[in-house]
N, C-alpha and C positions, 0 to 999 in steps of 0.2 A: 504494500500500500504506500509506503514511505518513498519506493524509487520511483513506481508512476505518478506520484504529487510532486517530486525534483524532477523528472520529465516534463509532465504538464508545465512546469514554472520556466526549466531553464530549457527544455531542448531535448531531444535524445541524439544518444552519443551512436552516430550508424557502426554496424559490423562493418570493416573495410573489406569482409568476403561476400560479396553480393553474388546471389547465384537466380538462374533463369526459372521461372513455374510454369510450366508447363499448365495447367488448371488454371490461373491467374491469368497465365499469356501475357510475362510481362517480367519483368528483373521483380527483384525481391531484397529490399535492405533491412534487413533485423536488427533491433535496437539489443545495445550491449548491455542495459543499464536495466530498462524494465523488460527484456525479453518479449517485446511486440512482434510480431510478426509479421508488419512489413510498417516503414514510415515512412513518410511523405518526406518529399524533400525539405519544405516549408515549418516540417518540427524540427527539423535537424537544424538549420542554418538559417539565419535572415531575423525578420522582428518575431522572439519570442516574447514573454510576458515580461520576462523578468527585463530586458531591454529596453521594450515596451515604459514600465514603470519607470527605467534610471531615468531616461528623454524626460520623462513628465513632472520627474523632479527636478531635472535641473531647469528644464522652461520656468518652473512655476519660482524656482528659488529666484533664479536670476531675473526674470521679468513678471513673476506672479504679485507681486506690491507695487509695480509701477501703476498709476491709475490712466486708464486707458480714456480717453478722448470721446465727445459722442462723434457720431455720425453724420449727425443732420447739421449741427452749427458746429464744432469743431472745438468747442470748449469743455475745459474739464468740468463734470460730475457736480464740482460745489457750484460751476457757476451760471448750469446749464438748466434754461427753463423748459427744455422738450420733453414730450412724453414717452415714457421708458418702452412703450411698445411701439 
């Protein structure tokens, strides 16, 4: 239970012995970590969760307190008389 919830989060780690299925009709990559029986390219590499989340932290540290402009007149929030919808 423990390695497919560090799969889910970070990725699975593929078997580098990828072999053909015959029934599948198609390669087959086995995860090393929670012993899946075939995974996607897309769990293995590129934005998983845990990625996912670092990106959303550091946006939000670095620019999540900036107060952001409205849209319609161009002034900030305290000094803006337009309607928030």
């Amino acid at each position: 239970m423990l390695k497919r919830l560090i799969c889910w989060w970070f990725g699975c780690v593929p078997d580098r012995e990828s072999h053909y299925d015959f029934e599948y009709d198609g390669w087959i990559t086995p995860c090393t970590r929670c012993h899946a029986s075939d995974c996607l390219y897309s769990d293995m590499v590129g934005y998983t969760r845990h990625y996912r989340f670092i990106e959303f932290c550091r946006r939000w540290i670095l620019f999540g307190w900036v107060p952001r402009r409205c849209r319609d007149c161009g002034e900030y929030p305290n000094k803006c008389d337009c309607p928030p919808f």
